[in-house]
Structures are given as structure tokens and as C-alpha cells.
TORMIRO-940086 format. One record per residue: residue in one letter; x, y, z of N, C-alpha, C in turn. Coordinates in steps of 0.05 Angstrom, whole numbers, plus 5000, padded with zeros to 4 digits. Layout:
N
AXYZXYZXYZ;...
END
This chain:
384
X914720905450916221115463919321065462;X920020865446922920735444924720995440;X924921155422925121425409925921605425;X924421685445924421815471925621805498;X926221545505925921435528929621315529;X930921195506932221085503934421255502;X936921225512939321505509941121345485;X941821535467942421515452946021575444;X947621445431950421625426950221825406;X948521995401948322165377950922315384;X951922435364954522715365953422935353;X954523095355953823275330955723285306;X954923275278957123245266958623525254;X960723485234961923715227959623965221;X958023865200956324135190954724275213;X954324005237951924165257954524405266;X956724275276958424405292958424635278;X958924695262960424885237957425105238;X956125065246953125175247953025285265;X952225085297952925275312954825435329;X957625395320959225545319958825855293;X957925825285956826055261954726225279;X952426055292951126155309950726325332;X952626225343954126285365955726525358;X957026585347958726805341956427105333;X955026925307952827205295949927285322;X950527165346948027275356950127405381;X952127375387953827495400954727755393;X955027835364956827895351955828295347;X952728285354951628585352952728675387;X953428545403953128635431956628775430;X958628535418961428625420961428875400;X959828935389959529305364958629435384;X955829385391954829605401955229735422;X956629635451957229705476960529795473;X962229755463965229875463964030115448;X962230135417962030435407960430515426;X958230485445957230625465958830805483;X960930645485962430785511964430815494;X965230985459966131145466968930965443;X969130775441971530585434970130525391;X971130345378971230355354969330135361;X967130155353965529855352967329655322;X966829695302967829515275969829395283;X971929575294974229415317973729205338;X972529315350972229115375971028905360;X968328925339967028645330968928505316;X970728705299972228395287975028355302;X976028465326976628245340975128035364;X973228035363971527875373971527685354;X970327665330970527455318972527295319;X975027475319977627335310978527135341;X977127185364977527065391975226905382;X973226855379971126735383972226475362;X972726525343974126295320975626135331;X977226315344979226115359978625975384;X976926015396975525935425974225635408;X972825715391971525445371973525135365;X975225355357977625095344979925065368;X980525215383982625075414980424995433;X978025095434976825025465976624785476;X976024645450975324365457977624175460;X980024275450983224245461983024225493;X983124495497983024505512981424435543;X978724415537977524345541978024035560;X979123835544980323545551981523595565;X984223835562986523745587985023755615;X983124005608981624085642979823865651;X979323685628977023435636979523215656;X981323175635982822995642983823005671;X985123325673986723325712983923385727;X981523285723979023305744977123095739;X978422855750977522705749974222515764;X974522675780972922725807970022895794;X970322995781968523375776968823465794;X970823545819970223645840971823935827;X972923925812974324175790972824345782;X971024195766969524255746966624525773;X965524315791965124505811966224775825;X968124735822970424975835970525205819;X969725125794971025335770968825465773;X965925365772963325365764963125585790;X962925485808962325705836964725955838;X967025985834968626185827968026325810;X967226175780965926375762963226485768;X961826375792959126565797960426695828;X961926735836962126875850963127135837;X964727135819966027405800963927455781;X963027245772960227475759958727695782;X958227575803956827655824957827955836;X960627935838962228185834961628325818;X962528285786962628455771958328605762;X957428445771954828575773954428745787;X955428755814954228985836956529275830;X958829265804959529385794958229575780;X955629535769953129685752951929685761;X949530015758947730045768945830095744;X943429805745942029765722940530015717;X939630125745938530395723938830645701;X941930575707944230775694943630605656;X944130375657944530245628942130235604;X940130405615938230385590936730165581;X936429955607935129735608932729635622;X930529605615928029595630926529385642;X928929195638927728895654927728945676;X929829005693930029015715929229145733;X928729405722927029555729923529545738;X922029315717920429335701919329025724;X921328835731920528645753920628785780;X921728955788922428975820919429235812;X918929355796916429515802913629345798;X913829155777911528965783911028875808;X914028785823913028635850912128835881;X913129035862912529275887909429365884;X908329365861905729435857904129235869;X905328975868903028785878903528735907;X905828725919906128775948904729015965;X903329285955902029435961899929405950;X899229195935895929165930895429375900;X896729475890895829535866896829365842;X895429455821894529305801897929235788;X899129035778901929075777902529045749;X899829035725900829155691899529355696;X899929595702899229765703901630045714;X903329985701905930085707907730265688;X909130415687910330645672911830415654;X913630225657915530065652914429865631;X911429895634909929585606911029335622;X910629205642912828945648910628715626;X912928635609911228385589911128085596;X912128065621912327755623909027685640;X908827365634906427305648906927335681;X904927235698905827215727908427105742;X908126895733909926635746913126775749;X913426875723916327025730916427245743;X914927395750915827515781915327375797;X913427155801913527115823916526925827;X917226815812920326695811922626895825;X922827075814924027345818923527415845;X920527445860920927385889921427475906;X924027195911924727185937928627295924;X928627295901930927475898931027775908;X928727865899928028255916927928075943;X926927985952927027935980929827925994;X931227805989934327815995936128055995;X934428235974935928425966936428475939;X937128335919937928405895937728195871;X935528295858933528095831936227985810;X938628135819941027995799941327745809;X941627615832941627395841940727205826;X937727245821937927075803939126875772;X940527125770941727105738944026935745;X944826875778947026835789946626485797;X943026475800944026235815942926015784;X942126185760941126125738944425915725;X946026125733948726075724949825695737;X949425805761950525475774947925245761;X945425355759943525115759944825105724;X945725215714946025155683948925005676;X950625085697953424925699952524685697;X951424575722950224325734948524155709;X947024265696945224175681947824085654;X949524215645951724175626952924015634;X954223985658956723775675953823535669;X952223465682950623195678949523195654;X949023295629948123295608950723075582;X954023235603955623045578957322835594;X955222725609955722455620959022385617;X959222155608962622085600964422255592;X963422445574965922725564964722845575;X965823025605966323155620967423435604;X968423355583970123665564968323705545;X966223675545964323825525963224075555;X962223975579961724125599963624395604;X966624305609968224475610967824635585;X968024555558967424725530965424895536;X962724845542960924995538960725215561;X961725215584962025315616964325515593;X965525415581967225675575965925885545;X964425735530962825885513960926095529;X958925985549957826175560959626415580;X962126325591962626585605964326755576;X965326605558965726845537964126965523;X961726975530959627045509958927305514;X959327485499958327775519955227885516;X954527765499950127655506949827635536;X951027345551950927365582952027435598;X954427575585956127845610953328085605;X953328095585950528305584947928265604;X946828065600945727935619945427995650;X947827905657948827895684948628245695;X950828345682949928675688948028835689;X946028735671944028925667941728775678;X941828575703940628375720938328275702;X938528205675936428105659935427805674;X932427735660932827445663932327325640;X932727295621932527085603933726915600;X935826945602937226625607936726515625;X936026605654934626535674932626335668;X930526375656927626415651928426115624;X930426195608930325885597932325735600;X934225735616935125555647933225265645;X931125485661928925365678927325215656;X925725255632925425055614926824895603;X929724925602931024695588931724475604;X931024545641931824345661929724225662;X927424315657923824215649924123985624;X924424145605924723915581926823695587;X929623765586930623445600930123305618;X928723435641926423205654924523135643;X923923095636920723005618922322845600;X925322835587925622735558925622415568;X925022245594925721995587922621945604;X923021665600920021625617918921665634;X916121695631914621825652914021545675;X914721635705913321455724910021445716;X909121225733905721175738904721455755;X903421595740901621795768904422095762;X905522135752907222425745905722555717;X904822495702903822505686902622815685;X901622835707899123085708901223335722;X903723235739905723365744906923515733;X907323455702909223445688907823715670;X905323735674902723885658902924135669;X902624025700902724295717905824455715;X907624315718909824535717910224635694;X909824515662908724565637908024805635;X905824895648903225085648904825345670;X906725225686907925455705909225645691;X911225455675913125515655912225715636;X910525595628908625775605908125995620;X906926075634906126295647909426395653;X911226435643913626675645913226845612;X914026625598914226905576912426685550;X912226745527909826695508911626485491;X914126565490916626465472916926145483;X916926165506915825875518915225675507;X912625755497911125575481912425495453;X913925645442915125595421917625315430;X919225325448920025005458918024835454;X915924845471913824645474912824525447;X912624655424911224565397913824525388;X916124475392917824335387918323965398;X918824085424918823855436917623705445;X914723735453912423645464912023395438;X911623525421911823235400912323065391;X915423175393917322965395917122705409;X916722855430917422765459913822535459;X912022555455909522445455909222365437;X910222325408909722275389907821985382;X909921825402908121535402906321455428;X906221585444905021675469902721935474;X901321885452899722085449897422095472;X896421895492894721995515896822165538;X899121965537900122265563900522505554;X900922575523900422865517898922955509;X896522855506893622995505893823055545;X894622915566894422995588896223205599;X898823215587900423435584899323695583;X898623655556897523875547894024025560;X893523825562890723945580890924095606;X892823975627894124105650896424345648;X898224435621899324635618897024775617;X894924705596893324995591891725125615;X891224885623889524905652890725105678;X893524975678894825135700895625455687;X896025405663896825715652894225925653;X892325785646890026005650889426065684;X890125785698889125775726891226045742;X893926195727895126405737895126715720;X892726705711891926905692889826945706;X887426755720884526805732885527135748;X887227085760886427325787886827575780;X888227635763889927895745886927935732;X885527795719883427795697880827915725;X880127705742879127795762879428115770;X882328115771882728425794881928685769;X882628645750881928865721881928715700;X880228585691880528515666881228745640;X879928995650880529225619883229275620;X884829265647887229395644889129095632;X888428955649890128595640890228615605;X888128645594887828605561888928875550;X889029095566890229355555893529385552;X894329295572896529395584898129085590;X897028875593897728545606899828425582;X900228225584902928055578901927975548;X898928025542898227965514899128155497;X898128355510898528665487900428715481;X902628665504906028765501907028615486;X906528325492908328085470908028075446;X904628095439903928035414903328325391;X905428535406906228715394908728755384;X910728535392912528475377912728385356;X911128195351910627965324908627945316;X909128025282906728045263904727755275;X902327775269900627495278900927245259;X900927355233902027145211905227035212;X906227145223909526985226909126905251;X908126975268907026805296906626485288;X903926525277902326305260904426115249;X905826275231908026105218910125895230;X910726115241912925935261911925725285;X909125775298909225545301909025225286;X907325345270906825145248909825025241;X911125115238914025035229914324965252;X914925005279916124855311914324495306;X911724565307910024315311911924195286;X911824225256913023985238915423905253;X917624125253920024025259919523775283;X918423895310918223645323916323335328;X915123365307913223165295915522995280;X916723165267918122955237921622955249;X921822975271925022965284924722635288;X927122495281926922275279929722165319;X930522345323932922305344931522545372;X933222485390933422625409934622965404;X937622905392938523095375936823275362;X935723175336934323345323932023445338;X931223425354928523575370930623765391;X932523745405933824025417934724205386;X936024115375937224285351935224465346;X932124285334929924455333928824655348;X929624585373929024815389930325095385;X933224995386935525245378934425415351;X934225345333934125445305931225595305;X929425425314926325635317926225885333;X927125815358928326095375930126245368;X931626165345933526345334931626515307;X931626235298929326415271927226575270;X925426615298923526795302925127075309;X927027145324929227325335929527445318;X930827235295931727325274930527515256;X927827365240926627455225925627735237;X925427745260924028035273926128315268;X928928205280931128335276931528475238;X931028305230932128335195930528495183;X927028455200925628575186925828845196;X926028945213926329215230928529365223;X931029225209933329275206932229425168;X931129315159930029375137928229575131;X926729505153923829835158925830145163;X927230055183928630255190931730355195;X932330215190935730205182937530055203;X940029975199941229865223942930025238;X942830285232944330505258941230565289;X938530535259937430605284936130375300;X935830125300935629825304937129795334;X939529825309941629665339943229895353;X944030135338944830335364943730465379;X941130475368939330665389937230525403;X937830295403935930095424932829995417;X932630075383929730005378928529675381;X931129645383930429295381932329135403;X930628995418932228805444933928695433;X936328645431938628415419939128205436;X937428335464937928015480936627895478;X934327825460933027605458934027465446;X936427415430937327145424938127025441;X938427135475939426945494937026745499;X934826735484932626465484934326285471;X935826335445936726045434939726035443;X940026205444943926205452944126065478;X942726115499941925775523942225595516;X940425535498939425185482941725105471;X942925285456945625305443948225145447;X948825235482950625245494950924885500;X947724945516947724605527947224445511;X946224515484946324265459949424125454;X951524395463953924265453955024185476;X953924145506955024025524954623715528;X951423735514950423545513951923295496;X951423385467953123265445954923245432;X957223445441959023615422960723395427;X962123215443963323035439964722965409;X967022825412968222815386966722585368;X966222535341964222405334966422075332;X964221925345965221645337966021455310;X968921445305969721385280967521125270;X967020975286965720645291962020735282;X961920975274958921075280959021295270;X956621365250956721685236955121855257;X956522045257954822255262952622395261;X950622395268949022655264948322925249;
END
């Protein structure tokens, strides 16, 4: 488990950087077109000055970045910025009214949870809601409060937090990436239109970096069950897991035969009662039919097959997050290109045939890979 367990100085080097900075820009890059021409403004304009900010955010941020590490020595800064910036997101959210934007997440959780709070069947709804259980029930105690955007809000601080402790000694990879995500207009999108996906893989990537170092005596079966919780939000889930699960077990193959026995266990153990209450409507209308109507079954197939090698044959810590990034990007992708091909790209991306926020699955992973590692690479030591 040396492999696993052991923290490592990996960096990322020029070409990773140069990547996902490429990355970063092209899954950003349909949202800065499509919403200025929505409302009315020159989209081709707005995208290529976006690029031309985003280039430069790449090559000064991390300039900049230092000075703000340097006068906060404390992180008690780095805190300050973090909760100011979720309090003005928080603002500029209750600025939009999601029903108005042509967006059906949000919609699509607060009617799930209303169907099942009155006892009816809750896939069984005008809206299709495609996620498994667990993510409404996450979602909650946010309708409870009042307003399911919250969550996207407190997604925000738990993801600060997770970046500020992720780049240990450089504190300015944290500040870098805290500023990639609030420039990113994927998660200003997000935020307004009270989505949760970034939410939703938040919450797995604070899962996977717990699990990445050794397991105590007796957590083992813990680690299965929240596994299996996880899984029960969305299907794409699982595509982390056949990345990292392997990695991560590679030479420890009884705790992830136990891993894995208790994800599947608990994941089916939050499917029983839905299956119970209607099974014809659950299989008609449920989180199988909707998802696995996105993606051909043979590129399904594929790509996992490709997640499991990548994290079988990842030899670093590094290369098993990277892996994560690039598979969640490459399934997105390939769906996007192909649709863009069937049917053109006016009617794709302007007329809403295809979600563009699902690249906020890898554009997450993204963010905190470079908080994690982005550090400047050690002259004394190659890079990555």
C-alpha cells in the first residue's frame, strides 16, 4: 500500500499544466457564447474575449496568487475571501428566478421532494428527475430552510476548505484555484440556476481524499457504506470509482473486495423501497431509464473499461486524480461531439439539446487537482 498511503511531492509539470489550462478554458468556453447571445449581446465576442481573460488569469494568477499567499500568513485571509465570496454568490443567486432560465434541475429536486413528502411516488413526475435517491435526500434539509440553492452555497465553502488543506505548504495554488472557480462561468451558471453538480462532486472528491491514505482497523466497511451513498446520487459516480478505487486498492486487494461489496450493498440497500413502492414505474420512468438514455451502452462499456486500466496502471497519486479529470471529461465530451455531429451545433448548444453543465463533473476535479499540485515544479526533482 506504499503507493497509496505515502504523500508524495508530485507537481504537475509544464505539459499537464498547459492541458489543463486548455481544459479549463474549452469546457468553460460554450457557456461565455451561449448566455451573452441569449440575452441578446454578440456571443463570438463575448467567447473570444473570454478566452483572451481566461489566458491571462492562467499566466498572472499564479503571480498573483503568491502575493495573496504571502500577506496571509495565518489562512485566516484566505478564510475571509472564501466566506465573502459565498456570501455574494449567495446574493447574486436570489437575483434569479430558476424557473424563468430554462433549467430543470431545480425544479426537478424540490418536485421530487414534494412528491415524496405527500406520499406519492417521486419518479413519477412531469420534470423526469434522473438522479438516484441519496441526492434529494441531501438536498433535504436545504428546501427545508427555504432555498435548494443553499446548497450550491455551502458546496462552495466545503470546496474552498478542501483546496486550502489539499495545498498544504503553497497556500497559492489554494488562492489560484478559489480564483479559477469563481471565474469560471460553468459555476456562476451553476450557482444561478441552483444546480447541483458541483455540489454532488464536492461531496465525492472529499470521499476520495479521505479514503486516499490509510485505512484504520474496523473503517473498512465505513468507507463501503458511504461509497454506496455516494453512488446512489448520480451513475457518473461510478465512473471516479473505476478510476480510483484501483488505484487506491491496487495492492490491498481484500479491503477492496470489502469496499466494493458494501458500496454495492448499500447502493441497492437505497433503491429497495422505490423498487418496493412501484417497481414498473422505478424501471419506466427511475434514474436507470433517464441516465442510460444519455449514453450509447457500448461507449458506456468503453469508458469504463478505459477508467478501470487507467487506474490499475497509474503508477502516482497524481496520475489516478488526473485520471479522474480526463475520463469525466472524455465521456462529456464524446456525447457532446457526437450530437454536435447528428445534429448541428446551432441546434446542440443554442437551443438546449444538450446539458453543457455536465462538464462541471470534471471541471471540479479540475480545479482541486491544481490546488492540490499546481505548485511550482521543484528544480532539485522532475516533474510529473
Amino acid at each position: 500500500m506504499r503507493s497509496a498511503t505515502i504523500p508524495t511531492p508530485e507537481r504537475l509539470g509544464h505539459g499537464a499544466r498547459f492541458a489543463l489550462a486548455a481544459l479549463y478554458i474549452g469546457v468553460n468556453l460554450p457557456f461565455a457564447f451561449k448566455y451573452p447571445q441569449r440575452a441578446g449581446g454578440h456571443g463570438l465576442l463575448a467567447a473570444t474575449l473570454y478566452v483572451a481573460f481566461a489566458t491571462a488569469l492562467w499566466l498572472v494568477g499564479p503571480r498573483l496568487a503568491r502575493g495573496c499567499a504571502r500577506r496571509d500568513r495565518s489562512g485566516w485571509g484566505f478564510a475571509a475571501v472564501a466566506a465573502a465570496a459565498a456570501i455574494a454568490l449567495a446574493l447574486v443567486m436570489t437575483r434569479f428566478d430558476p424557473e424563468a432560465l430554462r433549467v430543470t434541475r431545480y425544479p426537478a429536486i424540490r418536485e421530487w421532494l414534494d412528491h415524496l413528502l405527500h406520499g406519492r411516488f417521486p419518479y413519477a413526475s412531469a420534470v423526469l428527475p434522473s438522479a438516484f435517491p441519496v441526492l434529494f435526500l441531501i438536498a433535504l434539509p436545504f428546501q427545508a430552510i427555504g432555498d435548494l440553492g443553499l446548497l450550491q452555497i455551502a458546496a462552495f465553502g466545503a470546496f474552498a476548505w478542501a483546496c486550502r488543506r489539499a495545498a498544504r505548504a503553497h497556500p497559492e495554488t489554494a488562492w489560484f484555484a478559489l480564483g479559477l472557480l469563481l471565474a469560471a462561468p460553468l459555476f456562476l451558471y451553476e450557482v444561478v440556476t441552483r444546480s447541483e453538480l458541483f455540489s454532488n462532486m464536492t461531496l465525492v472528491l472529499l470521499f476520495l481524499a479521505g479514503i486516499e491514505g490509510r485505512a484504520r482497523p474496523g473503517t473498512t466497511p465505513w468507507r463501503g457504506i458511504a461509497a454506496g451513498l455516494l453512488l446512489s446520487t448520480r451513475g457518473i459516480v461510478g465512473l471516479a470509482y473505476a478510476v480510483f478505487l484501483p488505484w487506491r486498492y491496487r495492492n490491498d486487494r481484500r479491503s477492496g473486495a470489502v469496499v466494493a461489496a458494501w458500496c454495492v450493498a448499500t447502493f441497492v440497500a437505497t433503491l429497495v423501497p422505490f423498487l418496493l413502492w412501484d417497481a414498473r414505474r422505478f424501471a419506466q420512468f427511475g434514474p436507470f431509464a433517464i441516465q442510460l438514455s444519455y449514453i450509447p451502452t457500448p461507449l458506456l462499456a468503453g469508458v469504463f473499461a478505459v477508467a478501470i486500466a487507467w487506474g490499475w496502471l497509474a503508477r502516482s497519486v497524481l496520475q489516478a486524480w488526473l485520471g479522474i479529470v480526463w475520463v469525466l471529461f472524455g465521456v462529456i465530451a464524446a456525447l457532446f461531439a457526437w450530437s454536435v455531429a447528428l445534429q448541428g451545433w446551432t441546434y446542440i448548444l443554442v437551443q438546449d439539446d444538450f446539458d453543457i453543465s455536465y462538464f462541471a463533473f470534471a471541471h471540479t476535479f479540475l480545479i482541486w487537482v491544481v490546488a492540490r499540485f499546481g505548485a511550482p515544479p521543484d528544480p532539485a526533482r522532475p516533474a510529473s
